[in-house]
N, C-alpha and C positions, 0 to 999 in steps of 0.2 A: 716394831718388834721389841719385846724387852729384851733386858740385858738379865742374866744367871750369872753367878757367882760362885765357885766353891774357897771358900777362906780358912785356912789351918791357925789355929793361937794357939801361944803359949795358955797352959790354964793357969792365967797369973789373973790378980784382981785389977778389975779393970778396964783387962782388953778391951772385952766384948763391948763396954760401952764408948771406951776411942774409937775404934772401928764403927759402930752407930754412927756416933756422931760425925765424925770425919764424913761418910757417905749425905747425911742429912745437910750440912755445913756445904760441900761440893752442890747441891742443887737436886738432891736425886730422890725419888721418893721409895721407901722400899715397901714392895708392894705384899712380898709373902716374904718367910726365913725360917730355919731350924739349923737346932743347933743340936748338937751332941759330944759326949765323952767320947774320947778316942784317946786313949792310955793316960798320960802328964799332955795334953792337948786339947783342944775344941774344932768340931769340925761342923763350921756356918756358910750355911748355902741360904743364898742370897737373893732376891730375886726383885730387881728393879723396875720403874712402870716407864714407860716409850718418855723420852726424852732427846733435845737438842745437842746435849751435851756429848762429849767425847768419853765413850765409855773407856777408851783406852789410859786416857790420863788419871780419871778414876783408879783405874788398877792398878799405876804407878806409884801412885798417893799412896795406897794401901798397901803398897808393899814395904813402901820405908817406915810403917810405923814400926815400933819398936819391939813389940809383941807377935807381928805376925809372920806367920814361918811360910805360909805360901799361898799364894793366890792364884784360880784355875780357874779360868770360863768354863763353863758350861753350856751344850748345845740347849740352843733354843728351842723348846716343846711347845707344839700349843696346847693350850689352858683345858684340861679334863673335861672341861663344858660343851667345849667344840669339837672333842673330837667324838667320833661317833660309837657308840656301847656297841657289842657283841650281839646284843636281840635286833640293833638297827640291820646286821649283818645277813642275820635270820630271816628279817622279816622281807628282806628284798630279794634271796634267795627263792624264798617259797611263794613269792605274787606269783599272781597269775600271768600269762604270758598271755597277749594276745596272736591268734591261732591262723596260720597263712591256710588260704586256701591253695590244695594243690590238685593237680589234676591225676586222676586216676591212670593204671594204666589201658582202663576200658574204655573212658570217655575220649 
């Protein structure tokens, strides 16, 4: 299962790339991320690929840098690929059913 991240920076020069690298330098490979303005802030959700390592001490590590004002797991989703669309929903709705034979109340 991967590891999600939500990570609050200061928007100071920099951060964002100690925070990289510190994850990268810990053993971890990041698999997807976005980033966005959020007032004098940046707000970088994370998203790590299956690994050995202990996601918890990771989290530690990142919180003493110096930049960063808070680190939040995020529930693990699965991956948009796997989970099934709205017409897979559809289309199992509307199969056909196969038909019991019952008995009449003549027969």
């Amino acid at each position: 299962m991967s590891s999600r991240f939500e990570i609050r920076l200061q928007a100071t020069e920099g951060a964002l790339l100690r925070t990289l690298s510190l994850i990268q330098r810990r053993g971890f490979e990041v698999r997807e991320m976005a980033l966005r303005p959020a007032g004098g802030e940046q707000r970088l959700k994370v998203s790590l690929a299956d690994n050995s390592r202990d996601v918890a001490v990771l989290r530690r590590q990142i919180e003493r840098l110096h930049d960063v004002v808070d680190v939040r797991p995020l529930t693990s989703l699965t991956p948009a690929r796997a989970r099934p669309g709205w017409w897979q929903s559809v289309i199992t709705a509307l199969a056909p059913r196969p038909r019991v034979a019952t008995r009449g109340a003549g027969a």
